[in-house]
C-alpha positions in Angstrom: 3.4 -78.0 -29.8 4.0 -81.4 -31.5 2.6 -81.3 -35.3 0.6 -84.5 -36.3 0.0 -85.9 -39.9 -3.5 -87.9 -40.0 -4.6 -90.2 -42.6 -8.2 -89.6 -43.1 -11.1 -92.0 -44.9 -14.6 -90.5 -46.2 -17.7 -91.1 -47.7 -18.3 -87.4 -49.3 -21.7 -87.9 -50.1 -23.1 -85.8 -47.8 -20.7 -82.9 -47.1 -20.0 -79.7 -49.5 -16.6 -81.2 -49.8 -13.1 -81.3 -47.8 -12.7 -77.5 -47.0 -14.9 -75.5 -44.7 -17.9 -73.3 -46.1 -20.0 -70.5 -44.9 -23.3 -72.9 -44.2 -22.0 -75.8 -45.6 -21.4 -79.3 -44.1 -17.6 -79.7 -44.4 -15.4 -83.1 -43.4 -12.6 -80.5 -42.4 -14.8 -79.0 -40.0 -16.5 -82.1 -38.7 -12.6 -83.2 -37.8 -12.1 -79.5 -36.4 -14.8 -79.8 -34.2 -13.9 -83.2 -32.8 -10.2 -82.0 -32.3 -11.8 -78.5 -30.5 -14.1 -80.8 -28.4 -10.8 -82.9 -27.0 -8.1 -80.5 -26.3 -11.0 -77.5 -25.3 -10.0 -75.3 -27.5 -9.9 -74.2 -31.1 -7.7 -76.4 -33.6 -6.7 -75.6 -37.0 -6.8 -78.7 -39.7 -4.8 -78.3 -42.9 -5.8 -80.6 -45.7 -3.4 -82.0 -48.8 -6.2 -81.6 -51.2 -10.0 -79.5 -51.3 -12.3 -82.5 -52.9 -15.2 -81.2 -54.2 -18.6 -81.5 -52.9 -19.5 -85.2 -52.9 -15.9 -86.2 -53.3 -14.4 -89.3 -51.8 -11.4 -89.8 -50.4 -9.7 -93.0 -49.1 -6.4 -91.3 -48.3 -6.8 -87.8 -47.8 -4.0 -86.6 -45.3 -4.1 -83.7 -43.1 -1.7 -81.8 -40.2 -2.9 -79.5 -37.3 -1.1 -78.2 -33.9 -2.1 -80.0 -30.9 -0.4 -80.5 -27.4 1.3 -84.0 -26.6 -1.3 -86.5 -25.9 -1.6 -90.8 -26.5 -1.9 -90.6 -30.3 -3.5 -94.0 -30.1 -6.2 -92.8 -28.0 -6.7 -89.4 -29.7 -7.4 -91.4 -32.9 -9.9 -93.3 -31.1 -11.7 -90.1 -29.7 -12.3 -88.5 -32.6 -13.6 -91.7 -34.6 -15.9 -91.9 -31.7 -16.9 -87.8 -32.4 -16.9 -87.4 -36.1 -19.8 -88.6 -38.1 -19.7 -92.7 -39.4 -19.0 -91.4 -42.9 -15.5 -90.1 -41.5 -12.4 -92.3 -39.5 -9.0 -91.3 -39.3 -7.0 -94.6 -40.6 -4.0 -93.2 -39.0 -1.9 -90.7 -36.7 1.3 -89.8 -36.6 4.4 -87.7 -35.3 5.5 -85.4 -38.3 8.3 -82.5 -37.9 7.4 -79.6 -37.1 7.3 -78.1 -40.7 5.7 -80.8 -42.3 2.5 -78.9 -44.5 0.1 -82.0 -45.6 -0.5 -79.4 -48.8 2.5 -77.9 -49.9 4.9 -81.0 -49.0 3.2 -83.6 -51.0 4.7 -84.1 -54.6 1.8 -85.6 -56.6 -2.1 -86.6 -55.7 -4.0 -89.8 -57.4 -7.6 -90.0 -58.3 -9.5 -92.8 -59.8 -12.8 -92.3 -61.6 -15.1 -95.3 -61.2 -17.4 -96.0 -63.8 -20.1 -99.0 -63.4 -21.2 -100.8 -66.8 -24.5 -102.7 -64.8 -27.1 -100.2 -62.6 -25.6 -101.2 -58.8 -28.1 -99.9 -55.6 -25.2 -100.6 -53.0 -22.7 -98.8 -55.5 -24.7 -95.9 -56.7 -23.1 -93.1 -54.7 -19.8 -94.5 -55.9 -19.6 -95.0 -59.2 -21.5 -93.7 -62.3 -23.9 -95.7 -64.1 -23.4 -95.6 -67.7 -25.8 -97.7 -69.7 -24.4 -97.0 -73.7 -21.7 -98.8 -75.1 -17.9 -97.2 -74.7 -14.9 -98.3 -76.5 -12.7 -98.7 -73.4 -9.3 -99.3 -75.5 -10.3 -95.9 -77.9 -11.3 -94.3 -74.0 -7.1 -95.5 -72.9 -5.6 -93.2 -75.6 -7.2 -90.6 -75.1 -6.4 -91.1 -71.6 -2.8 -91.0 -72.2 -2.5 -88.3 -74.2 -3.7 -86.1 -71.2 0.0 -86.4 -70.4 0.9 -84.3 -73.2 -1.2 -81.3 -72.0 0.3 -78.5 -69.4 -2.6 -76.2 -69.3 -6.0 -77.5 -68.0 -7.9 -74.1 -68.1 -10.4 -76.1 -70.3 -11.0 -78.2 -67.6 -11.2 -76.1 -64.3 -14.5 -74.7 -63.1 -15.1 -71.5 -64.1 -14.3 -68.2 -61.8 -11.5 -70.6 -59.7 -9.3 -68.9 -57.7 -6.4 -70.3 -59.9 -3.6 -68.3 -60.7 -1.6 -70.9 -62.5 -3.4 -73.5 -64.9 -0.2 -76.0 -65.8 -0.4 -79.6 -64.3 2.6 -82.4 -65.1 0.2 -85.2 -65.4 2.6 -88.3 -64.7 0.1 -91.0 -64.9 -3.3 -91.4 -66.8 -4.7 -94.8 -68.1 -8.2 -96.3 -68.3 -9.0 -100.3 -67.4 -11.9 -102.3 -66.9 -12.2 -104.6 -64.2 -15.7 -106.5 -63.5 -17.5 -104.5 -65.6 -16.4 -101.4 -63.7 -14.0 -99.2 -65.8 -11.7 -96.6 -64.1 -10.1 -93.7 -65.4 -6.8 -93.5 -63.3 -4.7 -90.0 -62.7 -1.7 -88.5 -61.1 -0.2 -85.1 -60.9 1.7 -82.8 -59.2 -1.5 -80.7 -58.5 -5.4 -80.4 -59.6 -7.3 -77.9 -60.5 -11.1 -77.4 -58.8 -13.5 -79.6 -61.0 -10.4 -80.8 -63.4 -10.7 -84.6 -63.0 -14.5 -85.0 -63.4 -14.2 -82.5 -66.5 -11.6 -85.0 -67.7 -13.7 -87.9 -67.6 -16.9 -86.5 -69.1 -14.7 -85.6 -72.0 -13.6 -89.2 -72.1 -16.4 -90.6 -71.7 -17.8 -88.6 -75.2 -14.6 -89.9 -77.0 -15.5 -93.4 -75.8 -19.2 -93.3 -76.7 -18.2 -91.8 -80.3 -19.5 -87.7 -79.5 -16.1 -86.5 -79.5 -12.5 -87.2 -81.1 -8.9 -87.2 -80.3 -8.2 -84.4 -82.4 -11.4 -82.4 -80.4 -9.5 -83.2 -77.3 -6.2 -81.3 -77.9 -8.3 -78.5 -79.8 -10.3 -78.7 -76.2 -7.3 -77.9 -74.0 -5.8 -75.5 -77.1 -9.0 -73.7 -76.1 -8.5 -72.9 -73.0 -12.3 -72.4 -72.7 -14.2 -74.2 -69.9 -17.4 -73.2 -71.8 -16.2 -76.0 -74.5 -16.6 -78.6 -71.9 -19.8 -80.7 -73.1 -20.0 -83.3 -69.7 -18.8 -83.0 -66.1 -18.6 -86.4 -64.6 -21.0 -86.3 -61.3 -18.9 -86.0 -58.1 -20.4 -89.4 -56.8 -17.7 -91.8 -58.7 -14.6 -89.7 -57.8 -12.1 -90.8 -55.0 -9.0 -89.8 -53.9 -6.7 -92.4 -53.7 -3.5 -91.6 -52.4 -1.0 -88.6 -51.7 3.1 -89.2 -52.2 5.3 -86.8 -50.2 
């Protein structure tokens, strides 16, 4: 059967993240089902990344199995079955071997970070109402490059068997009074980027210092992690293959 590569779009407020759950409101499975519901029969979705509950994505990419159909139209039926908080941007032939998770060679994720309370923004961005020192909040930023192993900074009883990351990318700007906390690696660990910024953030507001940073990831404790970022300004921006 023809393999398809789908760009996906989502709002994760509402679902316990990307990958499916026992119980648990999934955007994987709300695309399964559509995809079962067309071709009347089970289909398999493989995702590039597992957000976390709450997680946005505007780019998230996914493959699955399905027999030869009008991609346009397929696209349109399941935008037309999924929830509003879901589309598919995009469909696609791939080759046959394509693997949306193994193939791609780096993720990016921007943390968005509002300076003013926002109604219309609020499951988007965190509100942070003390003062930060954005240009002390960049360095620390960058020297997340220098650090290989994120144990620090992955939840707790993760299925990890491997800690090491080659971040490539990590700044921090502020744009109309919205600052966000850029990053791009090869791979992620579960809970990594929101651990990130809280520890940023303390650095910014004065609660934490450079030096306490590398001692941090030294550690390799996730207990030393003082603030996890809420899920609600996290988005996945884009996946390179």
């Amino acid at each position: 059967m023809p393999r398809i590569k789908m760009t996906i779009e989502y709002d994760g407020t509402a679902y316990s993240g990307w990958q499916i759950q026992k119980n648990a409101h999934s955007v994987q499975g709300e695309i399964e089902n559509a995809l079962s519901i067309i071709f009347r029969k089970e289909v398999l979705v493989t995702g590039a990344g597992r957000t976390d509950a709450g997680v946005h994505a505007r780019n998230q990419i996914a493959h699955c199995d399905v027999i030869k159909t009008d991609l346009k139209r397929l696209r349109k039926s399941i935008n037309g079955l999924v929830k509003k908080d879901i589309v598919v941007k995009s469909i696609e032939l791939c080759k046959p071997d394509f693997h949306a998770r193994f193939d791609a060679k780096s993720r990016l994720y921007k943390y968005y970070i509002t300076r003013v309370p926002t109604a219309l923004n609020r499951n988007f961005a965190w509100y942070i109402s003390y003062p930060l020192d954005i240009a002390l909040m960049n360095i620390a930023a960058d020297k997340i490059k220098q650090i290989s192993n994120f144990k620090s900074f992955c939840k707790a009883h993760s299925s990890n068997k491997t800690y090491d990351c080659i971040v490539t990318e990590s700044d921090v700007f502020e744009r109309d009074e919205v600052v966000i906390f850029k990053i791009k690696a090869n791979r992620f660990l579960y809970g990594m980027v929101r651990a990130l910024t809280g520890t940023l953030v303390q650095i910014a507001a004065g609660k934490m210092t450079l030096d306490d940073l590398t001692a941090l990831a030294d550690a390799r404790d996730r207990t030393m992690v003082g603030l996890t970022a809420p899920a609600s300004g996290l988005v996945l921006e884009e996946i390179e293959y």
